[in-house]
Backbone as CSV, one residue per row, in Angstrom:
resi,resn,N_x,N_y,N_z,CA_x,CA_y,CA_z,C_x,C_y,C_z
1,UNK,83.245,92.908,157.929,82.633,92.379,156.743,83.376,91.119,156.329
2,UNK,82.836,90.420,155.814,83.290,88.806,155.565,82.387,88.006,154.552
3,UNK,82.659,87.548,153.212,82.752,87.170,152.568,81.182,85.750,152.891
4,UNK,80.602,85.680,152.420,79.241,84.438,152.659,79.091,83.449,152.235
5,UNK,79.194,82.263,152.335,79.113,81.215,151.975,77.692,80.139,151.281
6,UNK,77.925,79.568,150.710,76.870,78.896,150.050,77.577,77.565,150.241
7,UNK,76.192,76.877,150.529,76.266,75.340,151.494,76.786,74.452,149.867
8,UNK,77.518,73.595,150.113,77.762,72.640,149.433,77.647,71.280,149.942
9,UNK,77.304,70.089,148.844,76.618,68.804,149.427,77.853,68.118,150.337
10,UNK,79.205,68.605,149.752,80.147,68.166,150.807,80.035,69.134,152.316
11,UNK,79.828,69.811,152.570,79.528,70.215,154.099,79.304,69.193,154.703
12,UNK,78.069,69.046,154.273,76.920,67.720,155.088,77.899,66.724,155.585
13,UNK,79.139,66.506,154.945,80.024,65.732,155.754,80.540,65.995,157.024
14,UNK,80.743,67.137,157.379,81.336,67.855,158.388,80.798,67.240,159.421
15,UNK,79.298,66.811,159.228,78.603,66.508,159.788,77.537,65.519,160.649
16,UNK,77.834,64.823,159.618,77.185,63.358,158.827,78.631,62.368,158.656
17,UNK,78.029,60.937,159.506,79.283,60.106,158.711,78.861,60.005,157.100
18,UNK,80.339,59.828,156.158,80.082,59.864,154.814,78.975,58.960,154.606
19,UNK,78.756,57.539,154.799,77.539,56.982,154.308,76.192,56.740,154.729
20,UNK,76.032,57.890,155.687,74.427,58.715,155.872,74.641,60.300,154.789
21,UNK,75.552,60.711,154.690,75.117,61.607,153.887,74.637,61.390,152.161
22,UNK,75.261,59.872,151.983,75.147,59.880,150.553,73.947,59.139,150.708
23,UNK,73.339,58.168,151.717,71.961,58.086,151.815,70.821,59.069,151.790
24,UNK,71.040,59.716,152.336,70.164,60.920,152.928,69.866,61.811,151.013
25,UNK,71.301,61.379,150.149,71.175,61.792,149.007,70.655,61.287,147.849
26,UNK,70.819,59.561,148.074,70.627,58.692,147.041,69.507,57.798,147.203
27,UNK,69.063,57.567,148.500,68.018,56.543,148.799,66.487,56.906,148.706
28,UNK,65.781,56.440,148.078,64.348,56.285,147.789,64.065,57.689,146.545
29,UNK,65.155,57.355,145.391,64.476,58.491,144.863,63.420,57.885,143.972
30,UNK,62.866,58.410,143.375,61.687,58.345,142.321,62.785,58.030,140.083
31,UNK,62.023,57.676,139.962,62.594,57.605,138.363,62.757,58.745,137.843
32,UNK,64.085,59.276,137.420,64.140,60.834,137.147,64.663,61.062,138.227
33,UNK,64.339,61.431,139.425,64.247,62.053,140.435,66.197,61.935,140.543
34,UNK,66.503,63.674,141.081,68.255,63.711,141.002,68.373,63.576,142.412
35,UNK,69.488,64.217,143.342,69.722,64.078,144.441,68.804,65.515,144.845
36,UNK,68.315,65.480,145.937,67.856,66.344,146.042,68.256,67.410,146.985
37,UNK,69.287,67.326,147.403,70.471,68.502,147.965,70.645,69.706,147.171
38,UNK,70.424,69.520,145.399,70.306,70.985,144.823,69.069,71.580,144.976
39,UNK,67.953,70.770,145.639,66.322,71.664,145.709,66.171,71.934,147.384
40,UNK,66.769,71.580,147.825,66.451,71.303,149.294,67.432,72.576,149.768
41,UNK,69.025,72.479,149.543,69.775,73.958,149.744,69.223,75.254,149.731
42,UNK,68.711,75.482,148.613,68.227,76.558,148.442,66.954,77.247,149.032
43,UNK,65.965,76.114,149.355,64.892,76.617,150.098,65.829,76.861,151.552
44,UNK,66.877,76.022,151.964,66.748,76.325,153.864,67.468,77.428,153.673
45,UNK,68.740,78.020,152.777,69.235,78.920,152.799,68.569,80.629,151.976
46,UNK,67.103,80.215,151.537,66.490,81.056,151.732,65.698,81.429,152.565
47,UNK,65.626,80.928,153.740,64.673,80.609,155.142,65.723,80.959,156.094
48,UNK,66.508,80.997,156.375,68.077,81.215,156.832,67.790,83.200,156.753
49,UNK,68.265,83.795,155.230,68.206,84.658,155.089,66.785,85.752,155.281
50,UNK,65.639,84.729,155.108,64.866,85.769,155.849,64.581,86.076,157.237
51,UNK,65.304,85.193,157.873,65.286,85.095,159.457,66.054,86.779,159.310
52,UNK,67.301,86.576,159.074,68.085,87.599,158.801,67.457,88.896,158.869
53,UNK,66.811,89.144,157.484,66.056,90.192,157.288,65.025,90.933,157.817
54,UNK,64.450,89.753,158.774,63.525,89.694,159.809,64.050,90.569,161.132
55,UNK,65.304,90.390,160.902,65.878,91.021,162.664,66.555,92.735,161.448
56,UNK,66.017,92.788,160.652,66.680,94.247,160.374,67.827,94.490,159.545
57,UNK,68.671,93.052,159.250,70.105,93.035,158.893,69.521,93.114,157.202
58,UNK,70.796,92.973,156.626,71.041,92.753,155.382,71.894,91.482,154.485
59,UNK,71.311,91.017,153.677,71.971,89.813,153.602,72.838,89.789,152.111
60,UNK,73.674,89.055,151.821,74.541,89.296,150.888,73.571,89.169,149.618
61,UNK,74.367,89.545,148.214,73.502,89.918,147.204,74.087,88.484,146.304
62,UNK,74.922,87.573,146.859,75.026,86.312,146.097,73.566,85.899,146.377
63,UNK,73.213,84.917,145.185,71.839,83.785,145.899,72.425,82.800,146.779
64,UNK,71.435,82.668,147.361,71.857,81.147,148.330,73.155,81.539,149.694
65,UNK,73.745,82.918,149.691,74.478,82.731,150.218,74.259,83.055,151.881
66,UNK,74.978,82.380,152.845,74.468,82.354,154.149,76.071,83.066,155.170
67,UNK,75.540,83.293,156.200,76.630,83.735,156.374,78.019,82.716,157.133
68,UNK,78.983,82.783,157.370,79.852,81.616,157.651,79.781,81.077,158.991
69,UNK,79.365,81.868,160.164,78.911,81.503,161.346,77.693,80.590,161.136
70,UNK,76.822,80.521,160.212,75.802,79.940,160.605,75.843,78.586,159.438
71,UNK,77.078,78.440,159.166,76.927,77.175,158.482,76.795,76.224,159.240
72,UNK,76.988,75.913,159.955,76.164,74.660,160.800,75.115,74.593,160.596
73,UNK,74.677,75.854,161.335,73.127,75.513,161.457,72.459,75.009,160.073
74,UNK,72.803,75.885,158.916,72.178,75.299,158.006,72.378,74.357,157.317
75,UNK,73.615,73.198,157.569,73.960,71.810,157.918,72.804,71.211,158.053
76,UNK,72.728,71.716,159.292,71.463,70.633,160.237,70.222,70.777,159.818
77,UNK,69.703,72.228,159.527,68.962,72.060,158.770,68.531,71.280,157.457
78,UNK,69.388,71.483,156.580,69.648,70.628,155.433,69.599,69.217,155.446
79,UNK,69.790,68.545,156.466,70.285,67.391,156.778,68.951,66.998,157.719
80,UNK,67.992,67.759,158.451,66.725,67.648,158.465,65.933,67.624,157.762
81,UNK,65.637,67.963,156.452,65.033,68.192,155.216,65.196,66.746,154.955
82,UNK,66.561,66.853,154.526,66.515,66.011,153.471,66.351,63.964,154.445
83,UNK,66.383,64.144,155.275,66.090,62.753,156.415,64.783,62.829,156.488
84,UNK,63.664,63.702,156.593,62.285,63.390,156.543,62.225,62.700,155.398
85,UNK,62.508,62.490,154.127,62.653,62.204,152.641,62.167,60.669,152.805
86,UNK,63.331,60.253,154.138,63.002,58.640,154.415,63.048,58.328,155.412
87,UNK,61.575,58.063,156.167,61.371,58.128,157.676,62.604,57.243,158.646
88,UNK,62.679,55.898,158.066,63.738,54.436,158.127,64.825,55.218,158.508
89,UNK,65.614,56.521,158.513,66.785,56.922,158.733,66.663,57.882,159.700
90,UNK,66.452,57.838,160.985,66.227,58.639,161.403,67.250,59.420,162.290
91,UNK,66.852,61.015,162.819,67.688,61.729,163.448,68.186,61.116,164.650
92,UNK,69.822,61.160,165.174,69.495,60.864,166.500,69.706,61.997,167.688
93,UNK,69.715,61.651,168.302,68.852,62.874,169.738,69.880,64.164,169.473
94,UNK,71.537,63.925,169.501,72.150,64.824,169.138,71.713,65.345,168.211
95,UNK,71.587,64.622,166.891,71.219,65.323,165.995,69.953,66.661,165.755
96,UNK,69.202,65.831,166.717,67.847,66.714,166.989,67.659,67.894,167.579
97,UNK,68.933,68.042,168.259,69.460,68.828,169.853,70.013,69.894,168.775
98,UNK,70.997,69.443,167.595,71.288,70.553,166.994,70.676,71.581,166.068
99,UNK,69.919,70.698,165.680,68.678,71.207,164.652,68.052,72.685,165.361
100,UNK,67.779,71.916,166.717,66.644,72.839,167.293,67.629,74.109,167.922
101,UNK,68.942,73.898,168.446,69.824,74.854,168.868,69.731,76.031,167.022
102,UNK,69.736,75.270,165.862,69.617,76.041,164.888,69.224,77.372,164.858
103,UNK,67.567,76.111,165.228,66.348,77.233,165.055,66.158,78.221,166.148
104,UNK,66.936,77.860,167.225,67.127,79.041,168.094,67.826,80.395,167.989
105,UNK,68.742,79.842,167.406,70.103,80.842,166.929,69.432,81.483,165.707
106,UNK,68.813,80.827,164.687,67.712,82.019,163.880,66.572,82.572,164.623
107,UNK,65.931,82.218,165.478,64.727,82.922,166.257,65.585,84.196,166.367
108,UNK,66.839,84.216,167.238,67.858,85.428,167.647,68.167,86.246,166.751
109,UNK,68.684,85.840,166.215,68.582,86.696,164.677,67.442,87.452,164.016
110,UNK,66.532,86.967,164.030,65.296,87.460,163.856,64.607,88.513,164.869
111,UNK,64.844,88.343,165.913,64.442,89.092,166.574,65.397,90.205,167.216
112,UNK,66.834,90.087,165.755,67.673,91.422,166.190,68.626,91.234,167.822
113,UNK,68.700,89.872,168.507,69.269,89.692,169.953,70.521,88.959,169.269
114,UNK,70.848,89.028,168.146,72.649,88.403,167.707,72.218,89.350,166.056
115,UNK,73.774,89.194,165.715,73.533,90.278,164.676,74.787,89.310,163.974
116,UNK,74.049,88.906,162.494,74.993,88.044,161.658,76.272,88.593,161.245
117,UNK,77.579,88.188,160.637,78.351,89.001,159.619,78.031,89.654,158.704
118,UNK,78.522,91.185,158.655,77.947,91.641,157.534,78.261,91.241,156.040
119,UNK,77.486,90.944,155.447,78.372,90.316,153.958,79.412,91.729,153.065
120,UNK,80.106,90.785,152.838,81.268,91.883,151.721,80.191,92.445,150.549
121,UNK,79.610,91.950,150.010,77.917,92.044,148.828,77.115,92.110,149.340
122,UNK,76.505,93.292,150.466,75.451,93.558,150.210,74.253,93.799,149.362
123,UNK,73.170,93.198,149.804,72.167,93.366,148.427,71.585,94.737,148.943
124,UNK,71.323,95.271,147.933,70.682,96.787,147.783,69.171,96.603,148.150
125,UNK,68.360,97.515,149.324,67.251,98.041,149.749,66.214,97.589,148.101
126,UNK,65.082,96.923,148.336,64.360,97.183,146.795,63.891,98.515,146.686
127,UNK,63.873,99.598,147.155,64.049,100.933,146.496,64.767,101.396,146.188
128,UNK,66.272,100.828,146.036,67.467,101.353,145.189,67.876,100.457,143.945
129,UNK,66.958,99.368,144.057,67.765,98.608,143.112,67.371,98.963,141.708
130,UNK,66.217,99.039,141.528,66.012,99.633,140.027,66.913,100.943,139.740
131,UNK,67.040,102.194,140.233,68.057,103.067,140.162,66.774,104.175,139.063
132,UNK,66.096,104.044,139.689,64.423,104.501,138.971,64.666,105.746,140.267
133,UNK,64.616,107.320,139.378,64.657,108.613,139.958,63.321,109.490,139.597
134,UNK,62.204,109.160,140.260,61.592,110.444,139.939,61.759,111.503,139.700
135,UNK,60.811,112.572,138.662,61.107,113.997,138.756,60.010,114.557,139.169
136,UNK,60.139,115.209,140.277,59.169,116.099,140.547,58.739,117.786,140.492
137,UNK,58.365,117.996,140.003,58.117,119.339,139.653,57.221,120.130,140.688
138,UNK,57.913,121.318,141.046,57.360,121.877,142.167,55.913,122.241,141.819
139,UNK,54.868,122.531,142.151,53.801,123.139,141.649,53.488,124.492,142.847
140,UNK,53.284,125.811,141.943,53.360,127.019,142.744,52.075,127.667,143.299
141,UNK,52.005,127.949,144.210,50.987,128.111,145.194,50.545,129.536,145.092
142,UNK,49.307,129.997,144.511,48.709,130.898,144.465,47.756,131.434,145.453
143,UNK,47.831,132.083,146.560,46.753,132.404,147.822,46.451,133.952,146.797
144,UNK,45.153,134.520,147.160,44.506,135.731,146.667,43.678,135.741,148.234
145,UNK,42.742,137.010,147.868,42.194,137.338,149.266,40.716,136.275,149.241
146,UNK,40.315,136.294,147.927,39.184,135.756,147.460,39.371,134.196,147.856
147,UNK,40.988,133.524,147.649,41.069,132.110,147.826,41.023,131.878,149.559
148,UNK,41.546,133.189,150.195,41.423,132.582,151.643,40.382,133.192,152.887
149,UNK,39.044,134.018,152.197,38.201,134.230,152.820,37.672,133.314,153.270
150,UNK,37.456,133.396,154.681,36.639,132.464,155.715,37.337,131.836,156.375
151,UNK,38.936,132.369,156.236,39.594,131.405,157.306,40.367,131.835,158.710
């Protein structure tokens, strides 16, 4: 068991020379419009986790959180998102090579052929989480000769 991580806009460095990542963050926004690394995280690292869930596993009960092996991938992901944003910047072949190694390594996952870290916070089954106990009351069974003629 091991502890899960949630992507931060500094990762993307790991990854990215620093001034494609702050492009990829700052260029062509709209008026208003913030960086969009806080809207964009959260969708791939909820797409991440249902891959997860998909192969049977269980995923931690933080939001957003992914597990630490697969922070790359969701790097690259992230960093695919957010580069469609502005066609002018585009992936290069490595980059593309990793993306898709990503989405491989979640296909696997999904289909239960690699099995993620288990998180230290597991999230609870949605039939345990309410903590909602039925009562059921036996109901008692009356046979007579009259109830089981003809059988």
């Amino acid at each position: 068991m091991a502890a899960w991580i949630t992507l931060a806009a500094t990762d993307l460095d790991d990854y990215l020379v620093a001034a494609q990542t702050a492009a990829l963050r700052s260029a062509a926004l709209g008026g208003g419009q913030t960086d969009p690394f806080g809207r964009v995280m959260p969708d791939t690292a909820s797409f991440i986790r249902q891959k997860i869930r998909s192969g049977g596993f269980q995923v931690s009960a933080t939001a957003n959180a992914i597990p630490p092996e697969l922070k790359w991938a969701g790097a690259y992901l992230v960093i695919e998102a957010l580069q469609v944003r502005i066609p002018a910047l585009k992936l290069t072949e490595d980059q593309k090579t990793q993306v898709k190694e990503a989405r491989r390594q979640l296909d696997r996952l999904a289909d239960g052929k690699e099995q993620p870290t288990i998180p230290d916070d597991p999230e609870l089954p949605p039939d345990t989480q309410s903590g909602f106990s039925p009562s059921v009351t036996p109901k008692t069974l009356n046979f007579s000769r009259d109830q089981q003629d003809g059988i």
